[in-house]
N, C-alpha and C positions, 0 to 999 in steps of 0.2 A: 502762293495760294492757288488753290483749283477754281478750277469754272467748276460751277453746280449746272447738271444736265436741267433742262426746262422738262418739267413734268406734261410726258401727252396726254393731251385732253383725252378725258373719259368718254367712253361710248352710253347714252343711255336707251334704252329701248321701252318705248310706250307703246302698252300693252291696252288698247281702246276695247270695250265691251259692248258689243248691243245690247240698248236696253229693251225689254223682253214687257211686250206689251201688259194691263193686267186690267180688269174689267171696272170701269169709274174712273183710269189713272190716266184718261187720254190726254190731257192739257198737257199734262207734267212728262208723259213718254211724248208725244209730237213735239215738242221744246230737244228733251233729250236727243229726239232722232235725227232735229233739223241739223244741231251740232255737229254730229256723228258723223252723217253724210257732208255737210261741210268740210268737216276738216278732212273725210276720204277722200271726195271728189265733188268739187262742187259742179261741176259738169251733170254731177246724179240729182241734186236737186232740182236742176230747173227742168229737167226729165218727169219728177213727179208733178211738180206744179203747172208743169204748161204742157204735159204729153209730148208721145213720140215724134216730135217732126223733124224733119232734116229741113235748116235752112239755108236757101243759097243765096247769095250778094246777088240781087238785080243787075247789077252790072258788070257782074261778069259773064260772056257767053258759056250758053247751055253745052257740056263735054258730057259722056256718057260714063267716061271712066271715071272722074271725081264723084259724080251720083250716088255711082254702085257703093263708092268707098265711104262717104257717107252715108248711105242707106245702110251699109255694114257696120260703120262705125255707132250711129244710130240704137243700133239692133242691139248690138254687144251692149252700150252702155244700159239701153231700157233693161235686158237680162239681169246683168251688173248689180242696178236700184232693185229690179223684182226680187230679186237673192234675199237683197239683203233685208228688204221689209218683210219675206217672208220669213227671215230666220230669225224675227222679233215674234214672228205667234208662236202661244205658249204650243205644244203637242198636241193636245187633246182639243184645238180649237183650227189647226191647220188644216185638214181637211172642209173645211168650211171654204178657204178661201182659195183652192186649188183652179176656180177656173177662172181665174183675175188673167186678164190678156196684158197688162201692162201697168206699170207702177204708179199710176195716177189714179186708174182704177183700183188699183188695191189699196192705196192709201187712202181714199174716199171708203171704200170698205172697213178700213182700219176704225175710221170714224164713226160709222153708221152700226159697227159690231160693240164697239168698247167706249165712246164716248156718249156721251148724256145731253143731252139738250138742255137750255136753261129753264125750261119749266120741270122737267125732273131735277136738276139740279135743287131750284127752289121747295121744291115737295120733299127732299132728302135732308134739305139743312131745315126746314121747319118742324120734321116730324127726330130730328135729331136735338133740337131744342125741347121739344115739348118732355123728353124723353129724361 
């Protein structure tokens, strides 16, 4: 009798999509985006949620060269998030958000362009009832 070869495992490749902001859809894309950046990098979220800082352990002493490389490292990752939230506006709405300095500010922008507040929320679903 033969030995039967062990079949090598299959390769699969996921193929993630940004989702592409759309005007009233914020709850449902901010959900989608937190995801997204999760499973990219979650080093990018806490980028938008808390801003650019670089932090360093109190107890270790002040060196000039680790600084620089965090402040580098920093910089790359804020780019990194800014990318990637801006390449969720639709075209025709990106130029709006062109002079976002850092992905915390453009995510609060995200908010304040395409999400609703709950008193127009409430005025949408009532005058969609009446309807």
């Amino acid at each position: 009798m033969s030995e039967t070869e062990p079949i090598p495992p299959t390769s699969s490749v996921t193929a993630l999509r940004i989702p592409i902001i759309k005007k009233g859809e914020y709850d449902l894309w901010s959900m989608k985006m937190r995801q997204y950046i999760a499973i990219t990098d979650h080093i990018l979220w806490d980028i938008i949620t808390n801003g650019n800082q670089t932090t360093t352990d109190p107890a270790s002493p002040s060196v000039s060269a680790p600084k620089t490389s965090l402040a580098a490292n920093a910089r790359r990752n804020n780019e990194k998030a800014l990318n990637i939230l801006l390449s969720a506006i639709p075209d025709r709405h990106l130029l709006s958000f062109h002079d976002a300095v850092d992905a915390r500010s453009l995510w609060k922008c995200h908010k304040t362009r395409f999400g609703r507040n709950k008193h127009q929320r409430d005025a949408k679903e009532s005058v969609e009832t009446t309807i």
